[in-house]
C-alpha positions in Angstrom: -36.8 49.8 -37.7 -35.7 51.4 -34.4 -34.3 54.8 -34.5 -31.7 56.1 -32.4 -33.3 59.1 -30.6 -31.0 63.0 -29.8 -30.2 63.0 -26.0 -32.7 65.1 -24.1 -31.6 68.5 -23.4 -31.6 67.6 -19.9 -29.2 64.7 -20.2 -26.8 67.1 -22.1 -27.3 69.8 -18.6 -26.4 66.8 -16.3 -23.6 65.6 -18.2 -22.3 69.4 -18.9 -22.7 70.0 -15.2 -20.7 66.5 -14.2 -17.7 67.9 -16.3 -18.0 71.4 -14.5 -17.5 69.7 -11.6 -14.6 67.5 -12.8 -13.0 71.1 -13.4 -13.6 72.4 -10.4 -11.6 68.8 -9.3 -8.7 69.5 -11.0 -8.5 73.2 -10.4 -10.6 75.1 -6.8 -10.0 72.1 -5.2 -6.7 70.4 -5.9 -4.9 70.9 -2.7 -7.9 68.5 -1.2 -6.3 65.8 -3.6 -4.0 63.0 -2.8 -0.5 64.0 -4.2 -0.5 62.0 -7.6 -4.2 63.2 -8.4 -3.2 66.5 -8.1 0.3 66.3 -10.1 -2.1 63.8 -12.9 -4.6 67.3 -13.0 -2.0 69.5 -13.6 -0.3 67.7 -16.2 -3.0 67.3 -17.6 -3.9 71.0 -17.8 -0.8 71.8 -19.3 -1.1 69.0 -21.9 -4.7 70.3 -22.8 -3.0 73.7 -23.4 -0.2 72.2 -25.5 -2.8 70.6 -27.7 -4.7 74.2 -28.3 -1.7 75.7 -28.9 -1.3 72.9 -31.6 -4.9 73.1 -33.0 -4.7 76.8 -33.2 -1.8 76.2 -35.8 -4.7 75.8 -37.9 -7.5 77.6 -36.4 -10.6 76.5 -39.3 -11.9 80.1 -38.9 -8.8 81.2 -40.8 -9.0 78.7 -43.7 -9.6 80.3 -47.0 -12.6 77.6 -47.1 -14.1 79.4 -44.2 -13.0 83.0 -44.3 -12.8 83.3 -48.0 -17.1 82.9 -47.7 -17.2 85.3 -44.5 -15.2 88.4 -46.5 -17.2 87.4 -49.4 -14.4 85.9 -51.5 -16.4 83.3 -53.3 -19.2 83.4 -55.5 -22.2 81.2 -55.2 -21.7 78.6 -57.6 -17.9 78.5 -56.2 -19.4 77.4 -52.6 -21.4 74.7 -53.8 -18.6 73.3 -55.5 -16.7 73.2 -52.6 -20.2 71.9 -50.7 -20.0 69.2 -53.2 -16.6 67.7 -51.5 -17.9 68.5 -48.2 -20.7 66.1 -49.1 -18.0 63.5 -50.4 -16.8 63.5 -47.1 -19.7 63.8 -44.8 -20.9 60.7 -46.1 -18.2 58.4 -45.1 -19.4 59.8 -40.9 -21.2 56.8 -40.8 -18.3 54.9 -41.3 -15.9 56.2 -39.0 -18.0 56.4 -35.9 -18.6 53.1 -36.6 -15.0 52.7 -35.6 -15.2 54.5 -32.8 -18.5 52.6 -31.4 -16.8 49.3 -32.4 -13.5 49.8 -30.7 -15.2 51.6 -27.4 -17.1 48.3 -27.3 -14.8 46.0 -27.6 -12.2 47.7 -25.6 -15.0 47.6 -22.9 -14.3 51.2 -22.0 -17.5 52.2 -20.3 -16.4 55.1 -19.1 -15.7 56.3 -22.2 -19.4 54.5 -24.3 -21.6 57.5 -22.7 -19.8 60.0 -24.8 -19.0 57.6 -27.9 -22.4 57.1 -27.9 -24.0 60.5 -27.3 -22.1 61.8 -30.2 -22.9 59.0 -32.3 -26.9 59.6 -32.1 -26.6 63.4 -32.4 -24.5 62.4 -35.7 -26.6 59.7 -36.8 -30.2 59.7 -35.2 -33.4 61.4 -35.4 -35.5 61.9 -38.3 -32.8 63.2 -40.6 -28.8 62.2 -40.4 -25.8 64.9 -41.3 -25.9 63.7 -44.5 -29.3 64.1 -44.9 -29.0 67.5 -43.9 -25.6 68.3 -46.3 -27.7 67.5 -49.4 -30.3 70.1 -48.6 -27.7 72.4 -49.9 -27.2 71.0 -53.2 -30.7 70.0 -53.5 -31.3 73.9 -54.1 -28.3 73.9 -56.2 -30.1 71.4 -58.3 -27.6 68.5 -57.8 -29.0 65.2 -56.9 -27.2 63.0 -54.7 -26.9 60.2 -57.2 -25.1 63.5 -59.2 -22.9 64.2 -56.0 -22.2 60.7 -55.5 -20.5 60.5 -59.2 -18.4 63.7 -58.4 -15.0 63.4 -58.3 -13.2 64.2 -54.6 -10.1 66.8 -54.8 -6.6 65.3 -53.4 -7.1 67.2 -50.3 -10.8 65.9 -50.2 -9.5 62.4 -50.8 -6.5 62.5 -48.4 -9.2 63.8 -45.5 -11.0 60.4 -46.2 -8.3 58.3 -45.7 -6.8 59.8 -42.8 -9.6 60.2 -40.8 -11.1 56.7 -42.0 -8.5 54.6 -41.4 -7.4 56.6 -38.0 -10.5 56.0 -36.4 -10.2 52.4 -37.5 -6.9 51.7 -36.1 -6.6 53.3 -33.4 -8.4 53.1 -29.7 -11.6 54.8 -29.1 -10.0 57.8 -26.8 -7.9 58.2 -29.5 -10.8 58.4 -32.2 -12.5 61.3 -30.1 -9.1 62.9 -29.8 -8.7 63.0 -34.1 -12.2 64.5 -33.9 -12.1 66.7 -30.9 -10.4 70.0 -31.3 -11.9 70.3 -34.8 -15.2 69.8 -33.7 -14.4 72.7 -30.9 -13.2 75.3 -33.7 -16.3 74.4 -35.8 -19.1 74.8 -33.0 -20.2 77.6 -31.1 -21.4 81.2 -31.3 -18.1 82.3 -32.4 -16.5 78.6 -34.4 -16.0 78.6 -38.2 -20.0 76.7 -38.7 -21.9 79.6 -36.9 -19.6 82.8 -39.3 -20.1 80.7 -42.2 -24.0 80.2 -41.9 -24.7 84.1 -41.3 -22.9 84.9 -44.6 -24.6 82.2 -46.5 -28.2 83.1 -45.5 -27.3 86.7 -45.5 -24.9 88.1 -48.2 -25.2 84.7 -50.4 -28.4 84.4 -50.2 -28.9 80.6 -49.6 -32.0 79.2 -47.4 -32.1 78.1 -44.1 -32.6 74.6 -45.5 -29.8 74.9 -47.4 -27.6 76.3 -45.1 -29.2 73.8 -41.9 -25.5 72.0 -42.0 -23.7 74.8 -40.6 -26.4 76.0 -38.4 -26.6 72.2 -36.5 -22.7 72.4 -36.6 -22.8 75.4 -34.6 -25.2 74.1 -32.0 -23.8 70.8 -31.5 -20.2 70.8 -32.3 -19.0 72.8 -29.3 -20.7 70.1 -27.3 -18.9 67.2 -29.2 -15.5 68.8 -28.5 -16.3 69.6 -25.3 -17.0 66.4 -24.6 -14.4 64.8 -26.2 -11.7 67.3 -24.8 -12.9 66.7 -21.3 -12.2 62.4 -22.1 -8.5 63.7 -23.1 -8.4 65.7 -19.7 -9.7 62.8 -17.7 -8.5 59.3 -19.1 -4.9 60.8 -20.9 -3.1 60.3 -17.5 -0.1 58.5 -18.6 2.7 59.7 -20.7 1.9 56.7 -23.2 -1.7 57.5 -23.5 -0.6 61.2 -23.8 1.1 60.4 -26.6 -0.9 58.8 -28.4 -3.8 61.4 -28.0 -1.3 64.0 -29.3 -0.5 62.1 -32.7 -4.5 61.5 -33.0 -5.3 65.4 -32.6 -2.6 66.3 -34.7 -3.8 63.8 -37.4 -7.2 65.1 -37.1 -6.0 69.0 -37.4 -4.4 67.9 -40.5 -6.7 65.9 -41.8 -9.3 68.6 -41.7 -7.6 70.7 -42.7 -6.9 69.0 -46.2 -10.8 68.5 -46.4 -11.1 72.4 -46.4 -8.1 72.2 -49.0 -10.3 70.0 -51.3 -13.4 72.5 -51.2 -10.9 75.3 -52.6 -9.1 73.1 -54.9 -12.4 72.0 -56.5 -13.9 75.5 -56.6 -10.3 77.4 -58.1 -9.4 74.1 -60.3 -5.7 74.9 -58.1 -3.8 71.9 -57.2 -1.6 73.8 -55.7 -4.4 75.1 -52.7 -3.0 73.7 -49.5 -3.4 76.3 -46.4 0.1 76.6 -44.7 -1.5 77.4 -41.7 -1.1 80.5 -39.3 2.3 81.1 -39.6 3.5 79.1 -42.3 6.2 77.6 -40.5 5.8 73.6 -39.3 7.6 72.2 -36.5 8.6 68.3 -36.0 10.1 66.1 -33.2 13.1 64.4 -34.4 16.0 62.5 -33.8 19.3 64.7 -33.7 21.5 64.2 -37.1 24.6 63.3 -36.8 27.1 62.8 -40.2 30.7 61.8 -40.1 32.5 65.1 -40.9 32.9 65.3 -44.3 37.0 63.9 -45.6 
């Protein structure tokens, strides 16, 4: 059977250093550009900002899934409920990036396969898969996956699926990486919602590195994935209609995410009623003007 293997850690310097330089593009350098280049990188700038202003709406750290484990809200056996729908979920990855891969291919976007496909081995190659990895947790929770498998998902666990399944399915591959991008760059790095999680679990919780492996690989390798896929936004979004539609995919992602966090809490307080309003409660929508007959 051939196995996918993890790009080289030199691949991942050359491609980080290619997208440094497409910065340096569309910022040092601008005046060097012919006129629309330079009006495509700055509206493209600002567009990148509008969709971090969006994402930060619902920054992850701030979830009650997330911080309620870093100010040591939940109890043990409350976070491997909630690990239990994060399983439920993680397990459908397969299936989505399948998507993604199918749609990059058959919309022949080659300049978008490199990162498709970088993302797809570091989710789905090597030795062990994410999944593999997730059940480590509930393995020392003694829950088999057979066990997990028969568990029933929360509505916000089951609305996640749904969303994220069906809008990588249906839409184009940029706009697959969009749904998955500014997540994945909340839940990666030193500082994302993976990396503050892990710490408390192997520290005040007292859960193994093997158990807690999930979060620590999320910290490593999300930042890249939504770096990546941040800088595909930047570089191919350069019409108002492909704008567009990258905006509605991020925003479907944020939510869809966020419901999946949702589900952990609902499953571990038995509270329908757990739905994080976000940062500041308040929700904003684009829509037409309405305009009644004055009343007789």
């Amino acid at each position: 059977m051939w196995k996918l293997k993890r790009p080289s850690s030199s691949h991942k310097e050359a491609r980080r250093r290619s997208f440094v330089r497409v910065a340096s593009v569309a910022g040092d350098t601008q005046s060097a550009l012919p006129p629309r280049v330079q009006w495509t990188a700055v509206a493209n700038e600002a567009f990148i900002d509008e969709l971090w202003r969006m994402a930060r709406e619902l920054f992850m750290p701030d979830h009650p899934w997330f911080k309620g484990i870093v100010e040591h809200r939940w109890t043990r056996e409350q976070i491997v409920l909630g690990e239990i729908q994060h399983y439920l979920r993680v397990r459908t990855n397969p299936i989505f990036f399948g998507y993604i891969v199918t749609n990059v291919a058959s919309e022949r976007n080659y300049a978008l396969m490199d990162i498709v496909m970088e993302n797809f081995m570091e989710e789905l190659g090597g030795e062990k898969t994410h999944v593999d990895i997730m059940l480590q947790m509930l393995d020392e929770a003694g829950i088999s996956r057979e066990a997990a498998d028969a568990a029933d998902p929360a509505p916000g666990t089951l609305a996640a699926i749904e969303m994220i399944r069906s809008g990588c399915q249906n839409r184009s591959a940029l706009e697959g990486i969009s749904l998955l991008s500014f997540v994945e760059a909340m839940h990666g790095g030193p500082d994302g919602a993976a990396a503050r999680v892990y710490k408390e679990l192997t520290g005040h919780y007292g859960f193994s590195r093997r158990a807690a492996a999930t979060y620590e690989l999320h910290a490593e390798q999300d930042t890249g994935h939504g770096d990546r896929q941040i800088e595909a936004i930047r570089r191919y979004a350069t019409d108002d209609g492909t704008r567009e539609r990258c905006r509605r995919a991020v925003r479907l992602g944020l939510e869809a995410f966020n419901f999946e966090w949702d589900g952990h809490v609902q499953a571990m307080t038995g509270e329908r009623n757990a739905y994080w309003t976000g940062k500041s409660g308040k929700i904003q929508l684009r829509h037409p003007e309405v305009r009644l007959p004055a009343s007789v």
